[in-house]
PQR file of N, CA, C, O and H, with PARSE charges and radii, in Angstrom:
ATOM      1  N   UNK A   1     155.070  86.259 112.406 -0.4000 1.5000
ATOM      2  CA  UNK A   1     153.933  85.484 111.952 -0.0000 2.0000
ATOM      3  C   UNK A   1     153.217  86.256 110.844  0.5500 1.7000
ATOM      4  O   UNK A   1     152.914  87.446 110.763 -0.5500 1.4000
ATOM      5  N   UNK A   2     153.049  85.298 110.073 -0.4000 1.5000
ATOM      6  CA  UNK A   2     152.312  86.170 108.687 -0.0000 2.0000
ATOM      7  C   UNK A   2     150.803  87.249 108.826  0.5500 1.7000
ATOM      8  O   UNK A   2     150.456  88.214 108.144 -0.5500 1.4000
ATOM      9  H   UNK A   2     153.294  84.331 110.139  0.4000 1.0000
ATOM     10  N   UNK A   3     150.147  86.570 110.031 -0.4000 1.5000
ATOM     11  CA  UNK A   3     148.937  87.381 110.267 -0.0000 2.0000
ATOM     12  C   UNK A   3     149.247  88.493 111.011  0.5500 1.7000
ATOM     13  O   UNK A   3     148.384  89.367 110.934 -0.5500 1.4000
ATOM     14  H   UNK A   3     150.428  85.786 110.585  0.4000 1.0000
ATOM     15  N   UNK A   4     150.306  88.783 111.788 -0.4000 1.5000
ATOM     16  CA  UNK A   4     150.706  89.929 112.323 -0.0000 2.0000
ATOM     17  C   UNK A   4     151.379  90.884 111.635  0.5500 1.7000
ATOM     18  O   UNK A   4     151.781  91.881 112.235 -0.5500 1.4000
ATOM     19  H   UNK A   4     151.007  88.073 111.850  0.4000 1.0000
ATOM     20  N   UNK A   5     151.609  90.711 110.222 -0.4000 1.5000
ATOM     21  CA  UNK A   5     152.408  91.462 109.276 -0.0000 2.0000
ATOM     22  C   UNK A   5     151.484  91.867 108.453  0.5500 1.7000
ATOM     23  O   UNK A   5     151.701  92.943 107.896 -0.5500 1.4000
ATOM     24  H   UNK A   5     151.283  89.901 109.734  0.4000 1.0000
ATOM     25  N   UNK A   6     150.292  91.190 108.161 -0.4000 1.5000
ATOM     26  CA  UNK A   6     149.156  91.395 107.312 -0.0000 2.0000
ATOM     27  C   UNK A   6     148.240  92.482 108.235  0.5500 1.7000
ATOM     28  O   UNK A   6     147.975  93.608 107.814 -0.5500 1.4000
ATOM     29  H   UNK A   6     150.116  90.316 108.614  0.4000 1.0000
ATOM     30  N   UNK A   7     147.905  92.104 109.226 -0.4000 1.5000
ATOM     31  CA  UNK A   7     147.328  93.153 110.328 -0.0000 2.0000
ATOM     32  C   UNK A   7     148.104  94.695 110.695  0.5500 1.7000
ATOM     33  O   UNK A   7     147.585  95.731 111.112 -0.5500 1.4000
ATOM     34  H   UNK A   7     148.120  91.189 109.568  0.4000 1.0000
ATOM     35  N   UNK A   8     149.610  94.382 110.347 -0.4000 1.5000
ATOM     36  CA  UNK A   8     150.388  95.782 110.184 -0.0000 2.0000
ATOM     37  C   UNK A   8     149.754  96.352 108.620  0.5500 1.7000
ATOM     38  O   UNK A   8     148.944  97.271 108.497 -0.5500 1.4000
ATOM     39  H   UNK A   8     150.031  93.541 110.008  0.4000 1.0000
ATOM     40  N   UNK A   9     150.024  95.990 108.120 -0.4000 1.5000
ATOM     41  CA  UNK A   9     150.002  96.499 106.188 -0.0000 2.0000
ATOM     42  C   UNK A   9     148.353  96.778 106.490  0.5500 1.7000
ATOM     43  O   UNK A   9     148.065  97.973 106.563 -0.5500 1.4000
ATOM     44  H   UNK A   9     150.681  95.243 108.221  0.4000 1.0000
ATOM     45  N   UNK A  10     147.455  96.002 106.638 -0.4000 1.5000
ATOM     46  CA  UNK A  10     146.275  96.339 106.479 -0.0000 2.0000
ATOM     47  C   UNK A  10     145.754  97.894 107.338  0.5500 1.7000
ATOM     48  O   UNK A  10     144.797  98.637 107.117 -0.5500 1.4000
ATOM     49  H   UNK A  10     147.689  95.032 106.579  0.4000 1.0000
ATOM     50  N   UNK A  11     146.848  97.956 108.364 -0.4000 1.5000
ATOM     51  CA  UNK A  11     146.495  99.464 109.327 -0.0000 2.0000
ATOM     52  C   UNK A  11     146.909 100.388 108.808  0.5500 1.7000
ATOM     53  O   UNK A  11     146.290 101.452 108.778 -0.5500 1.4000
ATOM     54  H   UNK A  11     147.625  97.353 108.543  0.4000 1.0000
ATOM     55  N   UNK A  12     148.223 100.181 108.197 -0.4000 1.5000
ATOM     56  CA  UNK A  12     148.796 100.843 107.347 -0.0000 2.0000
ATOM     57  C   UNK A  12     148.046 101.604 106.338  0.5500 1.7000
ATOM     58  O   UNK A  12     147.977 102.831 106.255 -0.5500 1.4000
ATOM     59  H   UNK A  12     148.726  99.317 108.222  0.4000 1.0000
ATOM     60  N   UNK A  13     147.644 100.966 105.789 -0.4000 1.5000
ATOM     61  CA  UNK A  13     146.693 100.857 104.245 -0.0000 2.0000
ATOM     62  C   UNK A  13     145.178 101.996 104.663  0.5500 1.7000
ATOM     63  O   UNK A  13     144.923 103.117 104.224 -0.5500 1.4000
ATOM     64  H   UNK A  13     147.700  99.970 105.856  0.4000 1.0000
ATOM     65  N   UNK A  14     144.445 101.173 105.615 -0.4000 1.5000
ATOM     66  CA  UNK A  14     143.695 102.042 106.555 -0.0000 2.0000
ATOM     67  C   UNK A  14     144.289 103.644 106.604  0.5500 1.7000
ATOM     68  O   UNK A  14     143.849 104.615 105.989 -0.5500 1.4000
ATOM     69  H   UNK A  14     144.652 100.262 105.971  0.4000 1.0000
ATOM     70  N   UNK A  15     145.523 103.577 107.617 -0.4000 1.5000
ATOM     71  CA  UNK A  15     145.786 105.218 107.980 -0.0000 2.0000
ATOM     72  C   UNK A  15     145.866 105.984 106.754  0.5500 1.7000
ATOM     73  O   UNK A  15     145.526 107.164 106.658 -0.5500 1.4000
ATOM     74  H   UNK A  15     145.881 102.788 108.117  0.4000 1.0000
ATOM     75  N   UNK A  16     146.395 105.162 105.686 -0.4000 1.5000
ATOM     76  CA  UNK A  16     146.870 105.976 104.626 -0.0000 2.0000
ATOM     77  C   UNK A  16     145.107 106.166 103.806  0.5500 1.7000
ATOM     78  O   UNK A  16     145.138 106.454 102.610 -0.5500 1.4000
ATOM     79  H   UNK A  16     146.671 104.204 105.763  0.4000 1.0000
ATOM     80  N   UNK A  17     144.131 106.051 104.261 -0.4000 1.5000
ATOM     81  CA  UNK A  17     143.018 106.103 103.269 -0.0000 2.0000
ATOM     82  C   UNK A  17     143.210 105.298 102.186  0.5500 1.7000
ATOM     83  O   UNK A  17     142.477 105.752 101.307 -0.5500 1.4000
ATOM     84  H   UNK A  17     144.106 105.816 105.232  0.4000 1.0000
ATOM     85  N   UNK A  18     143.748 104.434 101.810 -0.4000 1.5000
ATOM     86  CA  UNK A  18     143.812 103.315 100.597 -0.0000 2.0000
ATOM     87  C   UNK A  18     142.555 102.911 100.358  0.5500 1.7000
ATOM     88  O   UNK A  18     142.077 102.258 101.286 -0.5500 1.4000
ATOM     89  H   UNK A  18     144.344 104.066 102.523  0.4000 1.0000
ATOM     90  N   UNK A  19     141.658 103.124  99.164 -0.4000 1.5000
ATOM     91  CA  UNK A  19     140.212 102.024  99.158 -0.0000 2.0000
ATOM     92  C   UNK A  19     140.672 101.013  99.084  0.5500 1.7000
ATOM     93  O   UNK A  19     141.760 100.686  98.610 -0.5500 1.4000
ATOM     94  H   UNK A  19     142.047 103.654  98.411  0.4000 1.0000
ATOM     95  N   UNK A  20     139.589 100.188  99.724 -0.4000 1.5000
ATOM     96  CA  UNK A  20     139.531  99.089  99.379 -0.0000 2.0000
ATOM     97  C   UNK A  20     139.540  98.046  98.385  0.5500 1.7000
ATOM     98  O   UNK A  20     139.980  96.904  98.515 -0.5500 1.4000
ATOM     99  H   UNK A  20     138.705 100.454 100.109  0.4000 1.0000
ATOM    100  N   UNK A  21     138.934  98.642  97.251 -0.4000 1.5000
ATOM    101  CA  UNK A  21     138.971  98.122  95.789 -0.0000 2.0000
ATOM    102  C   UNK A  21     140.423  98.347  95.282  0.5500 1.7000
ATOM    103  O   UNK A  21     140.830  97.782  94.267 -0.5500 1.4000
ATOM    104  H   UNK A  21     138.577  99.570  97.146  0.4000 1.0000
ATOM    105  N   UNK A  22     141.240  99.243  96.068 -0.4000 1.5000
ATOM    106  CA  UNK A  22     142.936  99.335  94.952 -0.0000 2.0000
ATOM    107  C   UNK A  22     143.556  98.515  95.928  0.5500 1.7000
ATOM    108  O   UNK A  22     144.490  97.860  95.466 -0.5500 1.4000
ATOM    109  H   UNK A  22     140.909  99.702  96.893  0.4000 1.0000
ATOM    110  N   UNK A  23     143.247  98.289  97.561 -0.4000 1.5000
ATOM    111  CA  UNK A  23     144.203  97.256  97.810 -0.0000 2.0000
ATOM    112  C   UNK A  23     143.359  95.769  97.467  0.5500 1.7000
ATOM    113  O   UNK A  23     144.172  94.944  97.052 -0.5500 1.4000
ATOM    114  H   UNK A  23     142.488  98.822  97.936  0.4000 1.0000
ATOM    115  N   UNK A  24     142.591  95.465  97.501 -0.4000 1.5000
ATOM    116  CA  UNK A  24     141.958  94.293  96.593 -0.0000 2.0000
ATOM    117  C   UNK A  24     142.877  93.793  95.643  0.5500 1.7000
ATOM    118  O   UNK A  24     143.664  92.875  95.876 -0.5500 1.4000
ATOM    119  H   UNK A  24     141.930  96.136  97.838  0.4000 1.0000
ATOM    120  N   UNK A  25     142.735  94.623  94.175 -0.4000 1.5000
ATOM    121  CA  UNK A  25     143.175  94.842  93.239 -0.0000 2.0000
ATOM    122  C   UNK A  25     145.245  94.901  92.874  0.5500 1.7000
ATOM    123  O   UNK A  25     145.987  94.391  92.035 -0.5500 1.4000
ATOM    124  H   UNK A  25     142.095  95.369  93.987  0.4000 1.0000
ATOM    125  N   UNK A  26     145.356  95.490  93.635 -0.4000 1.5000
ATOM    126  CA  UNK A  26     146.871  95.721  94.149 -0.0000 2.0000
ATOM    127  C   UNK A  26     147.761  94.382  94.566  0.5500 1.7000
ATOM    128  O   UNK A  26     148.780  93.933  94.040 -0.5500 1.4000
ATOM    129  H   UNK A  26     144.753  95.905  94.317  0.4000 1.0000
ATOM    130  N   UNK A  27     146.806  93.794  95.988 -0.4000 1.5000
ATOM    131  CA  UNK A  27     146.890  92.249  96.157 -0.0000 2.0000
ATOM    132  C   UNK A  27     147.313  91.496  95.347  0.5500 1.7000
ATOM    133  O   UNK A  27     148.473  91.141  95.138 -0.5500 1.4000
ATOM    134  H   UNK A  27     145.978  94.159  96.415  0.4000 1.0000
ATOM    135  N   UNK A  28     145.828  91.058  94.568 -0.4000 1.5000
ATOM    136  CA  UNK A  28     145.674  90.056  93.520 -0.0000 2.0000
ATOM    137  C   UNK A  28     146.734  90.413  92.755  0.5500 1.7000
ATOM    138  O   UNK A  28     147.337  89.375  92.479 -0.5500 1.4000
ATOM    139  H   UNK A  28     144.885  91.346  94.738  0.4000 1.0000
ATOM    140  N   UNK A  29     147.399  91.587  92.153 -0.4000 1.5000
ATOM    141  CA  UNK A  29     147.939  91.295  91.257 -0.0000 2.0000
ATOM    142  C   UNK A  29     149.341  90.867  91.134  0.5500 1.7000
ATOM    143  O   UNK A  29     149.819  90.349  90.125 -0.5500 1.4000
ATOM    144  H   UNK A  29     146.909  92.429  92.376  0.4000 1.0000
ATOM    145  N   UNK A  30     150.201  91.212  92.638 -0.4000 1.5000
ATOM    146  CA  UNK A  30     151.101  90.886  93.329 -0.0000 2.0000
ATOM    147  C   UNK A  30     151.180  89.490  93.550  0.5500 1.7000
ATOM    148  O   UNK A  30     152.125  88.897  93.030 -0.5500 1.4000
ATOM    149  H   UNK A  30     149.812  91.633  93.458  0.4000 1.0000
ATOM    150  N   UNK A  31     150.209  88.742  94.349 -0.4000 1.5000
ATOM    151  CA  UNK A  31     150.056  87.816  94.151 -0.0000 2.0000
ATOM    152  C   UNK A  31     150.031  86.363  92.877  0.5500 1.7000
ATOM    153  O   UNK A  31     150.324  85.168  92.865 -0.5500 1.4000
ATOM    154  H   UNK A  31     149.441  89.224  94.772  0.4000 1.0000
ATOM    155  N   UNK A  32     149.510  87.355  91.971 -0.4000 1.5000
ATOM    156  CA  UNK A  32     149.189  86.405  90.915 -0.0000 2.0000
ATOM    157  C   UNK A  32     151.134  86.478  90.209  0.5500 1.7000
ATOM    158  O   UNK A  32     151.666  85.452  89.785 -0.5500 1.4000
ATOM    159  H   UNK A  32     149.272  88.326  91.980  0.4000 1.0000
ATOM    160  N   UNK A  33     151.671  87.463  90.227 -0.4000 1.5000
ATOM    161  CA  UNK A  33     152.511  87.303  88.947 -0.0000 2.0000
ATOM    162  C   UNK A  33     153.792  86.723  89.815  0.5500 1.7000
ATOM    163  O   UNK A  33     154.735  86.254  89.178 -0.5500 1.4000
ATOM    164  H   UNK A  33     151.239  88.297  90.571  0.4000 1.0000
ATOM    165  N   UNK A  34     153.841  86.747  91.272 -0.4000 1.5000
ATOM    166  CA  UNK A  34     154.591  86.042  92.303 -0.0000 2.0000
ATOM    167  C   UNK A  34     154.443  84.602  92.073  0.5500 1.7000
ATOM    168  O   UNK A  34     155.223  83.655  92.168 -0.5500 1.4000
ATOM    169  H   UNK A  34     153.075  87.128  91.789  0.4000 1.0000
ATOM    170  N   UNK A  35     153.299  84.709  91.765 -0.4000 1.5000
ATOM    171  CA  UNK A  35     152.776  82.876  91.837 -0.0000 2.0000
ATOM    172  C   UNK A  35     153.308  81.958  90.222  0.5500 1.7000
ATOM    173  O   UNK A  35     153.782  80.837  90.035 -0.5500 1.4000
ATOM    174  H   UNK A  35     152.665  85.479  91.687  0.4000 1.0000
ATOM    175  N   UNK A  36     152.807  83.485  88.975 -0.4000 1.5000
ATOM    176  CA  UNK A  36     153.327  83.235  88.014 -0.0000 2.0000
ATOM    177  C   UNK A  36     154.815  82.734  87.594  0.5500 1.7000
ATOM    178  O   UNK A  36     155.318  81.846  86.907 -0.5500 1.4000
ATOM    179  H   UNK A  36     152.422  84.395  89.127  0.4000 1.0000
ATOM    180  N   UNK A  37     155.354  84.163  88.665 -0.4000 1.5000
ATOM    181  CA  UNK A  37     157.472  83.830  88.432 -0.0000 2.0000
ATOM    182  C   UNK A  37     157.517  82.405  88.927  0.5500 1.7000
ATOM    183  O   UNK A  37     158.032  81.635  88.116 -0.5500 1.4000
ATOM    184  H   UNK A  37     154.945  84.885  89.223  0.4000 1.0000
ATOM    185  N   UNK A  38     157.077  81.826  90.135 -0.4000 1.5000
ATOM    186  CA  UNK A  38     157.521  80.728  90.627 -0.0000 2.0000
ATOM    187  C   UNK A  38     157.161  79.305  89.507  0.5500 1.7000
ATOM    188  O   UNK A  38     157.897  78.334  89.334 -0.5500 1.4000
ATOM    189  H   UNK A  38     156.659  82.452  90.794  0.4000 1.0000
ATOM    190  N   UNK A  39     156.544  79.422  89.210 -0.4000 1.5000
ATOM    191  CA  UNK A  39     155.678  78.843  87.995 -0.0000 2.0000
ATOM    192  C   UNK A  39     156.039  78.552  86.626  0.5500 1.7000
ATOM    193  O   UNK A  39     155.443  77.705  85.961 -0.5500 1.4000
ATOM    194  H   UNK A  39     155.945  80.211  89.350  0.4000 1.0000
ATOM    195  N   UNK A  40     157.195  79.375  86.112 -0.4000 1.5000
ATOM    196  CA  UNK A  40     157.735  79.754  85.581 -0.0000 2.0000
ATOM    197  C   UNK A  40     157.074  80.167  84.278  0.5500 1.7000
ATOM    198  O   UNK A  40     157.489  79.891  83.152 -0.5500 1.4000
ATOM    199  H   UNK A  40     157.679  80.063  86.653  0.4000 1.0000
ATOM    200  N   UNK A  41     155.812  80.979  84.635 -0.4000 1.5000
ATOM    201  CA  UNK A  41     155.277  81.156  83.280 -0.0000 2.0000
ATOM    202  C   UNK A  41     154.113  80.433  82.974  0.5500 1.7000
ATOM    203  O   UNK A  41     153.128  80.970  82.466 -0.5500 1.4000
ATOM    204  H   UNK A  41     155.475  81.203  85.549  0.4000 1.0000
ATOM    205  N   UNK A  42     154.185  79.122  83.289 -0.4000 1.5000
ATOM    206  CA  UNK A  42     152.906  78.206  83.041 -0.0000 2.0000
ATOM    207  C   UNK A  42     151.843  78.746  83.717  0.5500 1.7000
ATOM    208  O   UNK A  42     151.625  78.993  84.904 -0.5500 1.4000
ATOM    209  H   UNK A  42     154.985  78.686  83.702  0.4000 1.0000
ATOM    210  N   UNK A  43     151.112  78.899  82.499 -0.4000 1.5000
ATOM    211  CA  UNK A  43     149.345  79.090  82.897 -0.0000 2.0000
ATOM    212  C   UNK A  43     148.672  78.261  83.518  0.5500 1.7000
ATOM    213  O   UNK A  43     147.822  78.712  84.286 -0.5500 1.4000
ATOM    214  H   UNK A  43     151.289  78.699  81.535  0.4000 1.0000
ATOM    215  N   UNK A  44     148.860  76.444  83.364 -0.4000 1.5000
ATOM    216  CA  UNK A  44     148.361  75.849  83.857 -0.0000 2.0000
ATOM    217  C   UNK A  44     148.634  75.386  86.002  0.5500 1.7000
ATOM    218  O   UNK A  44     147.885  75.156  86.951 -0.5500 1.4000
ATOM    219  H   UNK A  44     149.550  76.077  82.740  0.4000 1.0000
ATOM    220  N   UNK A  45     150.236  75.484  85.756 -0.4000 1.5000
ATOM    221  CA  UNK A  45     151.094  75.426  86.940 -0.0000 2.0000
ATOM    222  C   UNK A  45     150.167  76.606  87.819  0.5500 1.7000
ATOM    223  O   UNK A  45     149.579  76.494  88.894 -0.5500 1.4000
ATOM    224  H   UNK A  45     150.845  75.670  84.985  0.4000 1.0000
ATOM    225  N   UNK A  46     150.266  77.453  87.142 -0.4000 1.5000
ATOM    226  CA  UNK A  46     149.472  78.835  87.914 -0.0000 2.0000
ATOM    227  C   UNK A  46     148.456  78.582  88.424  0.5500 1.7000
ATOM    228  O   UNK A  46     148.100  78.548  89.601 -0.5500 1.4000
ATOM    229  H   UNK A  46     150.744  77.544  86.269  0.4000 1.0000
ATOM    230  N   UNK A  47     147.771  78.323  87.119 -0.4000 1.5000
ATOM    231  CA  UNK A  47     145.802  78.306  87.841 -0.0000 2.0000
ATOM    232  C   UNK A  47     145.728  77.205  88.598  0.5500 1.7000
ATOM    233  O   UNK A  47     144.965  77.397  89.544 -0.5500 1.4000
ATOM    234  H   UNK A  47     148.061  78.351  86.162  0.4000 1.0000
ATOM    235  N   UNK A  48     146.261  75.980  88.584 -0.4000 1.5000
ATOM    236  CA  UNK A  48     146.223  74.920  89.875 -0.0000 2.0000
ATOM    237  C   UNK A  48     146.831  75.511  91.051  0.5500 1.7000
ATOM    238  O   UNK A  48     146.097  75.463  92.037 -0.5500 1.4000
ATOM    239  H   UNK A  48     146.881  75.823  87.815  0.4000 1.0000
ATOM    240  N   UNK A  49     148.252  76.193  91.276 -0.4000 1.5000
ATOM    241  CA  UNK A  49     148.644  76.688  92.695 -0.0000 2.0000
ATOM    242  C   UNK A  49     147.776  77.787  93.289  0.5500 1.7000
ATOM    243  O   UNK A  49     147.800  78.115  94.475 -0.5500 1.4000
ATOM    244  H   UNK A  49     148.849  76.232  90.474  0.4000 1.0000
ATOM    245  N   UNK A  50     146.905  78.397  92.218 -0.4000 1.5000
ATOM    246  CA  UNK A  50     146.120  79.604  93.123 -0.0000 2.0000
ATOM    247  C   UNK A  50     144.691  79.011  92.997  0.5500 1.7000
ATOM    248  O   UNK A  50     143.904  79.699  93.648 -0.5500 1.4000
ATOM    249  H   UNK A  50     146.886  78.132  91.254  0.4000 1.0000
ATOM    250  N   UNK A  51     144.133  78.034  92.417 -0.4000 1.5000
ATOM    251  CA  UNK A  51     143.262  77.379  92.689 -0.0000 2.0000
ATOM    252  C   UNK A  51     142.018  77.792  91.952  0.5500 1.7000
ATOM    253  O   UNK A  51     140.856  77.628  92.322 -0.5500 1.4000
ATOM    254  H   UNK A  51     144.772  77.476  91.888  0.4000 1.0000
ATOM    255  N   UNK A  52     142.456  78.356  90.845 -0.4000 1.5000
ATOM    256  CA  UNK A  52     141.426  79.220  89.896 -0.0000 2.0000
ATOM    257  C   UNK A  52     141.724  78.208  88.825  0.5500 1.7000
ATOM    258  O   UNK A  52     142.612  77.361  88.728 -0.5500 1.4000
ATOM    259  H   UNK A  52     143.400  78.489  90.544  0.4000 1.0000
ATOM    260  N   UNK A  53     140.337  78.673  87.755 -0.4000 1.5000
ATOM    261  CA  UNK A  53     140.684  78.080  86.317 -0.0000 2.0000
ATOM    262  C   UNK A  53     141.416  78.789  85.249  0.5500 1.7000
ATOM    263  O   UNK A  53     141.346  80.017  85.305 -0.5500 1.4000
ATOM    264  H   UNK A  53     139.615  79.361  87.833  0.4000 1.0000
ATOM    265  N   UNK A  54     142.102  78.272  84.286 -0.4000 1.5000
ATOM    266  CA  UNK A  54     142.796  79.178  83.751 -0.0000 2.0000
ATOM    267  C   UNK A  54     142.310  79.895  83.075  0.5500 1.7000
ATOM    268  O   UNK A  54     143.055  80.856  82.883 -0.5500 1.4000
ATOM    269  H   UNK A  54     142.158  77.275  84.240  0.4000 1.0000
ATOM    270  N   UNK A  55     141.170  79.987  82.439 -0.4000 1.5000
ATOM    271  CA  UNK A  55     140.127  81.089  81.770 -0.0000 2.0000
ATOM    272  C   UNK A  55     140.407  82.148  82.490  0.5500 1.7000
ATOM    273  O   UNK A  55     140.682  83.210  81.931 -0.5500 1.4000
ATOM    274  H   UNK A  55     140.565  79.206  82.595  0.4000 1.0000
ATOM    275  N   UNK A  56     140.375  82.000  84.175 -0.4000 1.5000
ATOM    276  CA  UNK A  56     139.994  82.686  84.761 -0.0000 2.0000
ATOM    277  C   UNK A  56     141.401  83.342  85.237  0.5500 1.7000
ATOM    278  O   UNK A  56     141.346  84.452  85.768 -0.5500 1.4000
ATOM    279  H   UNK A  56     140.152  81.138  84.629  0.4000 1.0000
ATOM    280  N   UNK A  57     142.531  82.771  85.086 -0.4000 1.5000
ATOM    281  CA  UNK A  57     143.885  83.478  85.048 -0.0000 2.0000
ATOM    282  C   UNK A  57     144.191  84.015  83.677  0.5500 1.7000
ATOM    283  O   UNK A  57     144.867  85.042  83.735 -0.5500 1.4000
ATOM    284  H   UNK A  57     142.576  81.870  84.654  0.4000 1.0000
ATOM    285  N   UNK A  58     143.887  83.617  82.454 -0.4000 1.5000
ATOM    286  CA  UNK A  58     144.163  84.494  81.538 -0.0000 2.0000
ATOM    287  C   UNK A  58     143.309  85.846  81.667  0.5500 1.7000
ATOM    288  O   UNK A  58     143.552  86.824  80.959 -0.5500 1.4000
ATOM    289  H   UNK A  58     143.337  82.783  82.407  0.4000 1.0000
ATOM    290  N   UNK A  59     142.581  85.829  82.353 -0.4000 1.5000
ATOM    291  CA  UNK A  59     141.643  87.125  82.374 -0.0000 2.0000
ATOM    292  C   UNK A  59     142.053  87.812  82.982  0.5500 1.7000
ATOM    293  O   UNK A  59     142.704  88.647  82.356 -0.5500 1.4000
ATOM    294  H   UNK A  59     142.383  85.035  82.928  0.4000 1.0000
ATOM    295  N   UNK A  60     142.021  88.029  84.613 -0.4000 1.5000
ATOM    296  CA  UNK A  60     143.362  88.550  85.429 -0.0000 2.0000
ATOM    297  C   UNK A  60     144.014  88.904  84.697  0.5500 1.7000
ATOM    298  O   UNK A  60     143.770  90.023  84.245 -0.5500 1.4000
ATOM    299  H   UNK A  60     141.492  87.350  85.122  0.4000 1.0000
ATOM    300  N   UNK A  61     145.424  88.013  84.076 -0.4000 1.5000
ATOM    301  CA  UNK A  61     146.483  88.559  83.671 -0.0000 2.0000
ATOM    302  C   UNK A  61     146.192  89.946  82.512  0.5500 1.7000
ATOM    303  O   UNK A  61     146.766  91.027  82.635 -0.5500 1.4000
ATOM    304  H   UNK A  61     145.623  87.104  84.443  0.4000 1.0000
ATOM    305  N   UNK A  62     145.180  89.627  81.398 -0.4000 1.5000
ATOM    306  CA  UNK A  62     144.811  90.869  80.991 -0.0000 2.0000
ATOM    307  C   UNK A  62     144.369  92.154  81.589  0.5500 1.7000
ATOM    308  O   UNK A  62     144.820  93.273  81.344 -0.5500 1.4000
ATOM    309  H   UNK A  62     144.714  88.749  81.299  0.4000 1.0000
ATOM    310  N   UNK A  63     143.280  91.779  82.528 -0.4000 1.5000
ATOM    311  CA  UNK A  63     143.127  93.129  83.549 -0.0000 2.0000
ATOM    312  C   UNK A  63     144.225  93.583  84.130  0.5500 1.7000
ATOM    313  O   UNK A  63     144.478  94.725  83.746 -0.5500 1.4000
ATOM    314  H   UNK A  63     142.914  90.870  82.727  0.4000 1.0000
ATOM    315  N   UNK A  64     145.104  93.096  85.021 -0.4000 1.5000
ATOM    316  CA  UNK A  64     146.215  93.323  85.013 -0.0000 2.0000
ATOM    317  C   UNK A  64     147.064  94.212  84.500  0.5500 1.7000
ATOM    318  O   UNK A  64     147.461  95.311  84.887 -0.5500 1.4000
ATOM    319  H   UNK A  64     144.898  92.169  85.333  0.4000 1.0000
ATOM    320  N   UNK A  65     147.338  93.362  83.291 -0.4000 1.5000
ATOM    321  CA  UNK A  65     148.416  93.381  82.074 -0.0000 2.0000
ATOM    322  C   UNK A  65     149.974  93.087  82.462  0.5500 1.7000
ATOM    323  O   UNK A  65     151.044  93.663  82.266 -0.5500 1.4000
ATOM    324  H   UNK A  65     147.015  92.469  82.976  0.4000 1.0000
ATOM    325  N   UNK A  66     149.517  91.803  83.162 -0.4000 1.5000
ATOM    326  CA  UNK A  66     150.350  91.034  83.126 -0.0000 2.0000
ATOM    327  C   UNK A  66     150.533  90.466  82.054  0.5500 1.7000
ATOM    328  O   UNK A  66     149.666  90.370  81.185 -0.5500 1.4000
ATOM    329  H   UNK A  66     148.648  91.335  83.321  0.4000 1.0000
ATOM    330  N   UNK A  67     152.087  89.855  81.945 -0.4000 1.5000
ATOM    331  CA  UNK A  67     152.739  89.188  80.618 -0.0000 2.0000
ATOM    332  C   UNK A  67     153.269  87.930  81.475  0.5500 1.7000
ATOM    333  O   UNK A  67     153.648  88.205  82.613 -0.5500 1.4000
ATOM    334  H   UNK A  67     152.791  89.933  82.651  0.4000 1.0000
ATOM    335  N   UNK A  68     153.348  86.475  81.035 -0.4000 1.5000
ATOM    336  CA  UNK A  68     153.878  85.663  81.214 -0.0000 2.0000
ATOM    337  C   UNK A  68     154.688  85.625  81.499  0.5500 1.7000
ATOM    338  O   UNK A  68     155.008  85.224  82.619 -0.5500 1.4000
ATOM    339  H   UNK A  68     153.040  86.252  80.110  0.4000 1.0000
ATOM    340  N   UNK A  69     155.998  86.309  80.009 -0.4000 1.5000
ATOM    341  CA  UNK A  69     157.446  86.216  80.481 -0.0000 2.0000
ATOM    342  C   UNK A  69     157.622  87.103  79.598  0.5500 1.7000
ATOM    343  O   UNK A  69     158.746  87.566  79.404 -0.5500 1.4000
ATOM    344  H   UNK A  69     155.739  86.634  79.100  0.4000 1.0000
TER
END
């Protein structure tokens, strides 16, 4: 179950002293360019499946430094 794998990684993350702000950060960005590949690139495809605006995914992707493709 996905919440029992997330509750492992998150103890994980814990034992290892990880802040909080780099697994935040770490997350999102995993997330976003996962969401991107499936997407195939589209900015718009993107910011509707993660539920953001795309202003707000081109920004990400710069903090980031993520690339499209």
């Amino acid at each position: 179950m996905i919440s029992e794998r997330l509750e492992r990684l998150v103890e994980e993350m814990v034992d290892k002293g990880v802040q909080f702000e780099d697994a935040v950060r770490e997350f999102e960005k995993r997330f976003i360019k996962r969401v991107l590949a499936s997407c195939d690139g589209s900015l718009t495809r993107t910011s509707d499946a993660l539920g953001i605006h795309r202003n707000t995914l081109t920004r990400k992707l710069t903090e980031h430094k993520l690339k499209r493709r």
